[in-house]
C-alpha positions as CSV (number, residue, x, y, z in Angstrom):
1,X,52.9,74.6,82.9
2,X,53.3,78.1,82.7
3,X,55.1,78.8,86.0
4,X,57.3,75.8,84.7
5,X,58.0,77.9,81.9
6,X,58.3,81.1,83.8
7,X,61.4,79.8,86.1
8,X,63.0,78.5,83.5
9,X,62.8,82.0,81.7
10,X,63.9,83.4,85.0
11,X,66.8,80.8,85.8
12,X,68.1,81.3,81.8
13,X,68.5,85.1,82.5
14,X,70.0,84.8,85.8
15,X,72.4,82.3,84.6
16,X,73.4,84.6,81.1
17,X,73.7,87.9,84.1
18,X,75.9,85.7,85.7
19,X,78.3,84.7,82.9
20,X,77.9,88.4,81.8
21,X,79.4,89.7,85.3
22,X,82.1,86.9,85.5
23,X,83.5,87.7,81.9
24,X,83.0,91.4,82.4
25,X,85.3,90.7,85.4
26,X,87.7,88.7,84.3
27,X,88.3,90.5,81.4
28,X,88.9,93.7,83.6
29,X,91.2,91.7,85.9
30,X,93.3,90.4,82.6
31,X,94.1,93.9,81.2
32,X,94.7,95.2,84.5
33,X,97.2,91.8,85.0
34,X,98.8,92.5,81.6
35,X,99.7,96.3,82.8
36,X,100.9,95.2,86.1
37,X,102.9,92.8,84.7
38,X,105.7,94.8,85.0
39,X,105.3,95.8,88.4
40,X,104.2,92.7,90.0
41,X,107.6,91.5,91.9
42,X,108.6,90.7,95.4
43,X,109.6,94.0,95.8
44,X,106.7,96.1,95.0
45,X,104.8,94.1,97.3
46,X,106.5,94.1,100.3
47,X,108.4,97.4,99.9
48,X,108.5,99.2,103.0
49,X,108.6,102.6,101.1
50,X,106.1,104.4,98.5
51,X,108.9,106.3,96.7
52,X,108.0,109.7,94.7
53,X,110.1,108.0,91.6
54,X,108.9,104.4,89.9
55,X,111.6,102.8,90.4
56,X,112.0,101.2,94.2
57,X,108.2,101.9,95.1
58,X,105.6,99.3,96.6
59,X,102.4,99.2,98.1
60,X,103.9,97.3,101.9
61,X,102.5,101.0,103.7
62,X,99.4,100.7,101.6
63,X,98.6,97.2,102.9
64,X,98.9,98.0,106.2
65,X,97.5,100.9,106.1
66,X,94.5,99.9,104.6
67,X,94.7,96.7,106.9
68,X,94.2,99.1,110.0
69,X,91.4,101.0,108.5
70,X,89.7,97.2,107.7
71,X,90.2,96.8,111.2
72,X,89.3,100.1,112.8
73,X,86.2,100.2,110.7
74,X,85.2,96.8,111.6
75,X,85.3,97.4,115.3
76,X,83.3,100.3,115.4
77,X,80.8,99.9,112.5
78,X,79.7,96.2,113.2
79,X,78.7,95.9,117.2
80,X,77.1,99.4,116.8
81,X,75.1,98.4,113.3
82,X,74.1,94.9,114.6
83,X,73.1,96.3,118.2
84,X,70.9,98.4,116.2
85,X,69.8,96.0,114.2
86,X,68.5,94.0,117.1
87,X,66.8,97.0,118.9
88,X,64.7,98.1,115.9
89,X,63.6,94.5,115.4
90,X,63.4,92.9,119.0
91,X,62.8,95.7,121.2
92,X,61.1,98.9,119.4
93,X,58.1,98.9,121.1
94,X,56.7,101.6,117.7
95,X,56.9,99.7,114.8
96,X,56.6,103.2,113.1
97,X,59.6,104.6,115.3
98,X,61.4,101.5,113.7
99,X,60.3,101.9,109.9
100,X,61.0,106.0,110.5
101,X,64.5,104.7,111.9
102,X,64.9,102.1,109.1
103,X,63.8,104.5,106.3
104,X,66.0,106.9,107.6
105,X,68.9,104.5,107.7
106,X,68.7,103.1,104.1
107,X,68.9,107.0,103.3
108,X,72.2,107.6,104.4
109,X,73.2,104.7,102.4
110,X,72.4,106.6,99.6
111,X,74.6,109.2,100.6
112,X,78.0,109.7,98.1
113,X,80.8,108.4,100.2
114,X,82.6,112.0,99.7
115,X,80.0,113.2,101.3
116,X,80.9,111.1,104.3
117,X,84.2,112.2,103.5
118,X,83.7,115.7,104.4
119,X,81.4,114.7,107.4
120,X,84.3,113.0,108.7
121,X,87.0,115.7,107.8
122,X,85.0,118.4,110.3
123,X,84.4,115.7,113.1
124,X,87.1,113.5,113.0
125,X,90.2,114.9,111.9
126,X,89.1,118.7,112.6
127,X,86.7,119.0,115.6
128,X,88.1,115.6,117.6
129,X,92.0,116.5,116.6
130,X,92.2,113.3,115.5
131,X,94.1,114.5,112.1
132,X,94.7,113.1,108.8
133,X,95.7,109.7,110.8
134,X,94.8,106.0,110.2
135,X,92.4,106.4,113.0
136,X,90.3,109.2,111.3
137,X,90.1,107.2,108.0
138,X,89.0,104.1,109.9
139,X,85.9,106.4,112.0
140,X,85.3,107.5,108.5
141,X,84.7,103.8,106.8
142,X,82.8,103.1,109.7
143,X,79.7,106.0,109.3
144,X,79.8,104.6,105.8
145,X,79.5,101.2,106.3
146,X,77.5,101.4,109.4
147,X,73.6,102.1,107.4
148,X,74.5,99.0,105.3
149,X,75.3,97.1,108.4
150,X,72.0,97.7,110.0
151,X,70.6,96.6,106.6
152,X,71.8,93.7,106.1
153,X,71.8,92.3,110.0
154,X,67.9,93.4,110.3
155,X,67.4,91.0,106.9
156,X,69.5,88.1,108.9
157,X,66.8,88.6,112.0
158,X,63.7,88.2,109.9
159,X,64.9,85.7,108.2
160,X,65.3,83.7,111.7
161,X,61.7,81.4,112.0
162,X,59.1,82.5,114.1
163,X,59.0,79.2,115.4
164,X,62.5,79.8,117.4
165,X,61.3,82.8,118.9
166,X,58.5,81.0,120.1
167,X,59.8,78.3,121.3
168,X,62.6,79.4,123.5
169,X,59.7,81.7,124.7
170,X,57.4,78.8,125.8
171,X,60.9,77.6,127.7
172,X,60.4,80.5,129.9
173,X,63.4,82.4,128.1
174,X,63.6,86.0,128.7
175,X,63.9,88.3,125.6
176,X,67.2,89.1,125.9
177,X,68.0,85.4,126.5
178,X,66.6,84.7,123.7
179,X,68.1,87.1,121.2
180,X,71.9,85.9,122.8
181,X,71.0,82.2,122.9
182,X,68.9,81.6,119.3
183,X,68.6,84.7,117.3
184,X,72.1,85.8,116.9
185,X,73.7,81.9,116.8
186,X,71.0,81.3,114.1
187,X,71.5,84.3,111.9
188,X,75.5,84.6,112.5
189,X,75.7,83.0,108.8
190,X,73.8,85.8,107.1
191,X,75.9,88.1,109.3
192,X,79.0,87.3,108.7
193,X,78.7,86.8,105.3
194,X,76.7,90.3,104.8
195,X,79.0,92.5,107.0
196,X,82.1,91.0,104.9
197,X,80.2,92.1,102.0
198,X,80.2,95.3,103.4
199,X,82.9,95.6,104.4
200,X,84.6,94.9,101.2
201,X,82.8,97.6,99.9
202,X,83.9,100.3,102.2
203,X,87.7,99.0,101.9
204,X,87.5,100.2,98.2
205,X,86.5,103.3,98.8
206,X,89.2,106.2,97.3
207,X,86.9,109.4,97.6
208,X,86.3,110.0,101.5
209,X,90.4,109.6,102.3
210,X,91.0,111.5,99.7
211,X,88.9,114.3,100.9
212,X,90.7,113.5,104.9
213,X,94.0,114.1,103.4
214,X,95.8,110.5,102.8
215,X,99.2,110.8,101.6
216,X,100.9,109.3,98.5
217,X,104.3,109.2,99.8
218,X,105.3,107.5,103.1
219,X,108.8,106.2,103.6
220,X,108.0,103.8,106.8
221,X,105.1,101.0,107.4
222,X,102.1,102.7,109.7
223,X,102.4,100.4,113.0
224,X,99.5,102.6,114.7
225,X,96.4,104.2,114.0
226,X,98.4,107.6,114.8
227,X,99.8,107.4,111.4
228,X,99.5,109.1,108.7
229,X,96.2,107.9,106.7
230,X,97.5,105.7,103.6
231,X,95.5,102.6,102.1
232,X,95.4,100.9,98.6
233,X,92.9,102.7,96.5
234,X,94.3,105.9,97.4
235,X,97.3,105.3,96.4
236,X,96.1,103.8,93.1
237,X,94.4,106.8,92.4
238,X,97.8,108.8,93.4
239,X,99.6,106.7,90.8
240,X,97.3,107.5,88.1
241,X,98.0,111.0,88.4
242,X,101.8,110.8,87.6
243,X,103.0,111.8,84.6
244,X,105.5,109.0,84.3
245,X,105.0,106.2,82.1
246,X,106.1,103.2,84.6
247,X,103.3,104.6,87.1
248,X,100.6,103.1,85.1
249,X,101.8,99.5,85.7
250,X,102.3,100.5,89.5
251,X,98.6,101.7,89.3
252,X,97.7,98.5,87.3
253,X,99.3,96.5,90.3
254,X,98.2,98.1,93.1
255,X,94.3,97.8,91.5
256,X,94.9,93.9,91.2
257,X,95.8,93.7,94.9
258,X,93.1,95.7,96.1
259,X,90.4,93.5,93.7
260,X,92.4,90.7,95.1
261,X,92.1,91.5,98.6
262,X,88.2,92.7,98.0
263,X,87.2,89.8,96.4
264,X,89.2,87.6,99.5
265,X,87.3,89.2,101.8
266,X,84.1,88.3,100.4
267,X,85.1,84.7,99.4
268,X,86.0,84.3,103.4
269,X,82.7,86.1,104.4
270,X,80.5,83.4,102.8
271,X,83.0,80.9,103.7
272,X,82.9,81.4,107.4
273,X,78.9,82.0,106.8
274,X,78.5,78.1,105.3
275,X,80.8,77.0,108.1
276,X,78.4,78.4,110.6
277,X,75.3,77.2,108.7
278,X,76.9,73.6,109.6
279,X,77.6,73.9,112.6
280,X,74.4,74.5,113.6
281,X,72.9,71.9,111.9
C-alpha cells in the first residue's frame, strides 16, 4: 500500500516537472517568435549573404555552415566514442583500467566547452594549420561531444541482456561476432537516439567557435570544410551585439531556427531509435 502510494507520489512530480519544462519552453519559444516576427521571411532564411547592415541579411551561410560542422563532428566523434565504448565494456581485460578510463571520461564531460575551445584553437587551427575553417570547428564539436558519446553508448551495452551474450556464445560465436552480430543491432536504438541527443547539444554550442575565430559576416554559402568557420549560435550571439534596433529580431530568428533545428534533431533521434526497436522485434 505504501509503495502504491510512493509511485504515485513519484509519477505526480514527474508529470508536474514535465508540464513545468514544456511551459517553460514554450513560453521561451513564443517571446522569441513574437521578436522574430519581423525577421522571419523567405529571405532571411535562404539569404545567401550575412550583411553587416539589417536590412538584406539571413542566416543561408549559417545553416550550412553549422550543417557541415553537424556533420564533421558526427563522423569523427561517433565511430571513435562507440568503438570505445565497446572496448571498455567487451574487451578490457582490467575492469579497474575500464572504471579509471570511464571515470576519467565522464570528467572531461565536465569540462566548460570554452575550455575545449581553446584546446582546439592550439591543436587544430594553430599547431595542425587547419585555421579558423569549418573543418577546425567541426574537430572541435567532436572532443566535446566525444566523452558524452562514450557515456551514453556504454549505458546502451549494459542495457543489452546477458542472456544474448550468452547465447550467441553457446552458438560457438566468437567475441567479435558477437558484438557485430547481437550487441550493436540490439542496442542501435539507445544509440541512435543518445548520440542525436548529443549531438544536439554540441550543435548549440556558441563558446568554443567563438574562441576558434568564426566570423559574423560572410557574403557566400561555405560549400567546404575549408571555409571560413560560421554556424547559427554564433551568429546569434554576433547579432546580439549590434547596436541596431532591427538586430534583435534577426537574433530572435536566428535562436528560433537553431531551437528548431535542435529540437528536430532530437525528435528524429528517438524516432529512428523506435523504428529500430521494431524492427527487431
Amino acid at each position: 500500500m505504501r509503495a502504491a502510494r510512493d509511485r504515485d507520489w513519484l509519477g505526480g512530480l514527474s508529470g508536474a516537472a514535465a508540464v513545468l519544462s514544456g511551459g517553460a519552453f514554450l513560453t521561451l519559444m513564443g517571446f522569441l517568435l513574437i521578436d522574430a516576427l519581423p525577421a522571419l521571411q523567405l529571405d532571411f532564411l535562404l539569404s545567401p549573404s550575412t550583411s553587416r547592415l539589417p536590412d538584406g541579411t539571413g542566416i543561408g551561410p549559417a545553416v550550412v555552415g553549422s550543417a557541415w560542422i553537424l556533420l564533421i563532428a558526427a563522423a569523427l566523434a561517433l565511430p571513435v566514442g562507440i568503438g570505445t565504448a565497446v572496448y571498455l565494456e567487451e574487451y578490457a581485460r582490467r575492469r579497474r583500467t575500464a572504471t579509471a578510463v570511464g571515470r576519467a571520461l565522464d570528467g572531461l564531460a565536465a569540462v566548460p566547452p570554452v575550455v575545449h575551445g581553446v584546446v582546439g584553437l592550439a591543436v587544430f587551427v594553430r599547431a595542425l594549420g587547419m585555421g579558423a575553417t569549418i573543418l577546425a570547428g567541426g574537430c572541435t564539436l567532436a572532443t566535446l561531444a566525444l566523452p558524452a558519446v562514450v557515456s551514453t553508448a556504454r549505458e546502451a551495452l549494459r542495457s543489452v541482456s546477458p542472456e544474448v551474450r550468452l547465447a550467441a556464445y553457446s552458438l560457438g560465436a566468437t567475441k567479435w561476432q558477437v558484438v557485430r552480430r547481437e550487441l550493436l543491432p540490439t542496442a542501435a536504438p539507445s544509440l541512435v537516439a543518445g548520440s542525436c541527443l548529443t549531438l544536439s547539444r554540441a550543435i548549440g554550442e556558441a563558446a568554443p567557435l567563438l574562441v576558434l575565430g568564426a566570423v559574423s559576416f560572410i557574403t557566400f554559402v561555405p560549400a567546404a570544410p575549408g571555409d571560413p568557420l560560421v554556424s547559427l549560435p554564433t551568429q546569434v550571439f554576433a547579432w546580439t551585439t549590434r547596436a541596431h534596433a532591427d538586430f534583435a529580431a534577426l537574433a530572435a530568428a536566428a535562436s528560433v531556427a537553431l531551437l528548431a533545428a535542435m529540437v528536430g534533431l532530437r525528435l528524429a533521434g528517438a524516432v529512428l531509435g523506435r523504428a529500430l526497436q521494431r524492427s527487431a522485434r
